[in-house]
C-alpha positions as CSV (number, residue, x, y, z in Angstrom):
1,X,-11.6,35.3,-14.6
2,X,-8.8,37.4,-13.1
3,X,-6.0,35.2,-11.9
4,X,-3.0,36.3,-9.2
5,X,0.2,34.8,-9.7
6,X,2.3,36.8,-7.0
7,X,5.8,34.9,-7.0
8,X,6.7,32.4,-9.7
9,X,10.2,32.2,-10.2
10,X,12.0,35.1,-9.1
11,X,14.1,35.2,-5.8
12,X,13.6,38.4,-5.4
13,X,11.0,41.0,-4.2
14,X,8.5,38.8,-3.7
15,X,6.3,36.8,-1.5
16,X,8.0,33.0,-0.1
17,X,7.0,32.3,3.1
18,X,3.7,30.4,3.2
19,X,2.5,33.9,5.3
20,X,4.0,36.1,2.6
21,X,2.0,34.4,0.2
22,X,-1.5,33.9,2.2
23,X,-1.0,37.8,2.6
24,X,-0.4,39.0,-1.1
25,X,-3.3,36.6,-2.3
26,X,-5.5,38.6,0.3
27,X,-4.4,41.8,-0.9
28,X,-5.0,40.4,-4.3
29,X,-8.4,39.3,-4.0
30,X,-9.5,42.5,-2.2
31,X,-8.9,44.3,-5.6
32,X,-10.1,41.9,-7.8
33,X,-8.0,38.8,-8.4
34,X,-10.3,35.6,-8.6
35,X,-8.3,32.6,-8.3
36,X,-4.6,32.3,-7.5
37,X,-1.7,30.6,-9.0
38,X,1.4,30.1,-6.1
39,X,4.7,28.8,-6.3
40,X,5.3,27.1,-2.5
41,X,9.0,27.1,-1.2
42,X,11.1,24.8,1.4
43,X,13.5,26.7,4.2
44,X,15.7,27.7,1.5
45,X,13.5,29.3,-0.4
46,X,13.9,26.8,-3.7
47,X,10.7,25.4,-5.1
48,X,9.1,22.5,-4.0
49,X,6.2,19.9,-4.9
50,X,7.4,18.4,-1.6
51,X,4.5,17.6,0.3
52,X,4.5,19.5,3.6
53,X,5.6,22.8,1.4
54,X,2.9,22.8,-0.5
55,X,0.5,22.2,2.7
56,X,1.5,25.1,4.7
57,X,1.5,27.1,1.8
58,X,-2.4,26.2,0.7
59,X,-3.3,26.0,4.2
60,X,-2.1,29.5,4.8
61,X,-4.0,30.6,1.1
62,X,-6.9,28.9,2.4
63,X,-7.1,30.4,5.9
64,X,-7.0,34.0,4.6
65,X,-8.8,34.3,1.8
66,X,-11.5,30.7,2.0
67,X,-13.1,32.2,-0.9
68,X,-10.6,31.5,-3.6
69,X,-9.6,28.2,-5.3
70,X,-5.8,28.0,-5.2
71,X,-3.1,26.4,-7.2
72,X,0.4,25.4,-7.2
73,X,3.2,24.7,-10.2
74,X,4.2,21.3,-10.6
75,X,7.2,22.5,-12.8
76,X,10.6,20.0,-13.5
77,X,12.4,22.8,-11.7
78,X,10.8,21.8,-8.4
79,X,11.6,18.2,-8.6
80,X,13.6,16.8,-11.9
81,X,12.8,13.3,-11.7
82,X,8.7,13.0,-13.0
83,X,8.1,9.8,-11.1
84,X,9.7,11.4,-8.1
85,X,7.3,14.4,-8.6
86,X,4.5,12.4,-9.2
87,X,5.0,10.4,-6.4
88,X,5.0,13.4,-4.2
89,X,2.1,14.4,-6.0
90,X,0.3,11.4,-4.5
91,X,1.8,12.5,-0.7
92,X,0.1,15.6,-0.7
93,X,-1.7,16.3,2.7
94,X,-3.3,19.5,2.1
95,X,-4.3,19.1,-1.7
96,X,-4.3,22.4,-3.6
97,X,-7.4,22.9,-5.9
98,X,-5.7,22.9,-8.8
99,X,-1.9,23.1,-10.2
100,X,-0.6,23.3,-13.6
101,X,1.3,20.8,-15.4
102,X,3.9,22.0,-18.4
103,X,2.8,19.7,-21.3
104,X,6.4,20.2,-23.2
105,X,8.3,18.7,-19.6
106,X,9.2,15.4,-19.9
107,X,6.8,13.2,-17.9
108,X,3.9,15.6,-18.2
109,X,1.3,13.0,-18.9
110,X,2.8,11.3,-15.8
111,X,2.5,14.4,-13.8
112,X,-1.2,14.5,-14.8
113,X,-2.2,11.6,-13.9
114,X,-1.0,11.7,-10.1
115,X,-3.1,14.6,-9.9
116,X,-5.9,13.2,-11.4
117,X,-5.7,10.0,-8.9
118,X,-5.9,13.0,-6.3
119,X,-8.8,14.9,-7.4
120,X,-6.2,17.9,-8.1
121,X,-7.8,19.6,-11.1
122,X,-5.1,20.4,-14.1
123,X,-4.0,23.9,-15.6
124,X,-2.7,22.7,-18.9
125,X,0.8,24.8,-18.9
126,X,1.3,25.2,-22.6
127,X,4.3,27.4,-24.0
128,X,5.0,29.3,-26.5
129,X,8.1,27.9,-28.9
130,X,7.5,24.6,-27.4
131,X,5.6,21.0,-29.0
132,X,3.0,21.3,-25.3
133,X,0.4,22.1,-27.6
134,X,0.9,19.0,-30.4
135,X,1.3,16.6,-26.7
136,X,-1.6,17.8,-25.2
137,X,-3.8,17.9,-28.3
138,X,-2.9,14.1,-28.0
139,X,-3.2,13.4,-24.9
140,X,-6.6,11.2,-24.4
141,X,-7.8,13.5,-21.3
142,X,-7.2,16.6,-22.7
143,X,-10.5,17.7,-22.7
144,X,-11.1,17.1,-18.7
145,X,-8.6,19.6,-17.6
146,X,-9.8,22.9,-15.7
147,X,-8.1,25.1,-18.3
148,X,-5.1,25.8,-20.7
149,X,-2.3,28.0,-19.1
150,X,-1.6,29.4,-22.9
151,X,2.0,31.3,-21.9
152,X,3.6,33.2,-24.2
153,X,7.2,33.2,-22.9
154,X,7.9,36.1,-25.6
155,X,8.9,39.2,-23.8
156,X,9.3,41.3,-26.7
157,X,6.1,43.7,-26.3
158,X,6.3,44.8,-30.1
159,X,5.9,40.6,-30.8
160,X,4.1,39.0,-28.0
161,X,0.6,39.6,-29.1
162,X,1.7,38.3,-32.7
163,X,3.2,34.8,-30.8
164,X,0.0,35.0,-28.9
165,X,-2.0,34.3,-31.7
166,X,0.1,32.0,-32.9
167,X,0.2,30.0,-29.8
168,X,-3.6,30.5,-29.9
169,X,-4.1,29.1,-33.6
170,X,-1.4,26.4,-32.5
171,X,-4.6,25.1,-29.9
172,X,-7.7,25.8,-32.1
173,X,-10.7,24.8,-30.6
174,X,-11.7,21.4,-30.6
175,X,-10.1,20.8,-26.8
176,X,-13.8,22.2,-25.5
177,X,-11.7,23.9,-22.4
178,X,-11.3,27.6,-20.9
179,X,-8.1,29.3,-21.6
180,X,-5.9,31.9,-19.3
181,X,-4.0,34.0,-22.0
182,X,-1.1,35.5,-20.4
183,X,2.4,36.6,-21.1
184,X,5.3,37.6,-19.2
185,X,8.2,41.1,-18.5
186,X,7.8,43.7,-21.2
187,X,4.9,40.8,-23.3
188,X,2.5,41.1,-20.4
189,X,0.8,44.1,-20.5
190,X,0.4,43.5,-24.9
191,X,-0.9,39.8,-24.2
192,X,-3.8,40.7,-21.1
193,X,-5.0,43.4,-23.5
194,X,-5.2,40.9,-26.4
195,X,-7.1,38.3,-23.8
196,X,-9.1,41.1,-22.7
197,X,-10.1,41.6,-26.6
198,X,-10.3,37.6,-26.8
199,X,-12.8,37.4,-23.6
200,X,-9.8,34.9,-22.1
201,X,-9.5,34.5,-18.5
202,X,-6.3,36.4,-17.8
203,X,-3.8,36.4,-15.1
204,X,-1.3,39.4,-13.6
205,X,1.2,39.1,-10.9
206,X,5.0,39.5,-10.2
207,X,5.6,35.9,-11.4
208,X,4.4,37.5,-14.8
209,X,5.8,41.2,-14.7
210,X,7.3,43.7,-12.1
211,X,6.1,46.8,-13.9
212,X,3.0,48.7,-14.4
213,X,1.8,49.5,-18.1
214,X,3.6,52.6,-18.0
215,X,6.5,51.2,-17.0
216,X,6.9,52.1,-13.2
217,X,7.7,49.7,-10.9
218,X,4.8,48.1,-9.3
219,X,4.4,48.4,-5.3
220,X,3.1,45.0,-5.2
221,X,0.8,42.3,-6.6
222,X,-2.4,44.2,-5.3
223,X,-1.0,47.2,-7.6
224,X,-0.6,44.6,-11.1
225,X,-4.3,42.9,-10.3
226,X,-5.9,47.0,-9.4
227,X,-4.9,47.9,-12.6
228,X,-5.7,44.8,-14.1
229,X,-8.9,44.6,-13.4
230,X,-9.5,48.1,-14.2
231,X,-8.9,46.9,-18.4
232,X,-11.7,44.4,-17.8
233,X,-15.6,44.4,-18.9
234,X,-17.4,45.6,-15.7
């Protein structure tokens, strides 16, 4: 499975309006991409689990490309406070089909369960240099997630694929779910080759990288999941 994650993070040179977004999934999906991972905004352009945000945004997902499941981050960066963001969590109007929860954030398990209570299915967000692997090897429900998120947040390309596999080994097995290798900046390229290898699901986007393989800048989500997709089994 070929993921598109077109904004993440960054403020700039990338999609934030809920029609910025709808539009690079489209252009994603044309080319390849099979699901979608989207970081929704307010008016100032900050990120939000706030619940008419993340509405327009899916909606807008939805309406161009109804073919796709979408998700959304539930990161502490878009709301602090865990019972806050769960209970916004359990506003949601326009449920996404799935958002990922960062097992290493504080109130993780809380954050889980508000989107289990709305039929949101999980992305296990598990980090590299982080204990989210020990917490959600513990956590009771771990095995009725959608998938792990495995992120290796090492950018180092000459390293990544080593703290891939190390992040990899940290997991093992016995959780029974899929897993979505990816890295991110100069350890994203190195880490969808290894997931390739690994038969992983993989992900490519500008949330993850703004360059090509060879290094030149990349026009534009469509561009990262083209080329992408080109490294997979047909």
């Amino acid at each position: 499975m070929l993921q598109v994650c077109p904004n993440g993070r960054r403020t700039e040179g990338v999609p934030v309006s809920p029609e910025e977004i709808a539009a690079a999934v489209r252009a994603a999906v044309d080319v390849g991409a099979q699901d979608a991972h989207v970081h929704p905004r307010n008016g100032s352009g900050a990120e939000t689990v706030d619940p008419a945000h993340v509405a327009a945004a899916v909606a807008a997902v939805r309406e161009s490309t109804p073919s796709i499941q979408v998700g959304v981050t539930t990161g502490e960066w878009t709301e602090p406070d865990p019972v806050e963001r769960a209970a916004k969590i359990r506003s949601w109007t326009v449920p996404p089909d799935h958002a990922s929860v960062n097992f290493h954030e504080d109130g993780a398990e809380l954050v889980a369960e508000a989107l289990f209570e709305r039929g949101v299915a999980i992305e296990a967000g598990i980090f590299s240099g982080t204990d989210g692997a020990e917490r959600f090897l513990r956590w009771p429900h771990a095995h009725h997630v959608l998938r792990i998120l495995a992120e290796v947040t090492d950018p180092d390309p000459e390293t990544a694929t080593g703290t891939a596999k190390a992040l990899l080994h940290d997991l093992g097995t016995r959780h029974g779910r899929p897993v979505l290798l990816h890295g991110e900046e100069g350890g994203a390229w190195p880490v969808l080759r290894l997931a390739v290898r690994l038969n992983l699901d993989v992900r490519i986007g500008l949330e993850d990288t703004l360059v090509l393989p060879d290094g030149a800048p990349a026009a534009d989500n469509a561009a990262l999941i083209q080329t992408a997709r080109a490294m997979l089994p047909a």
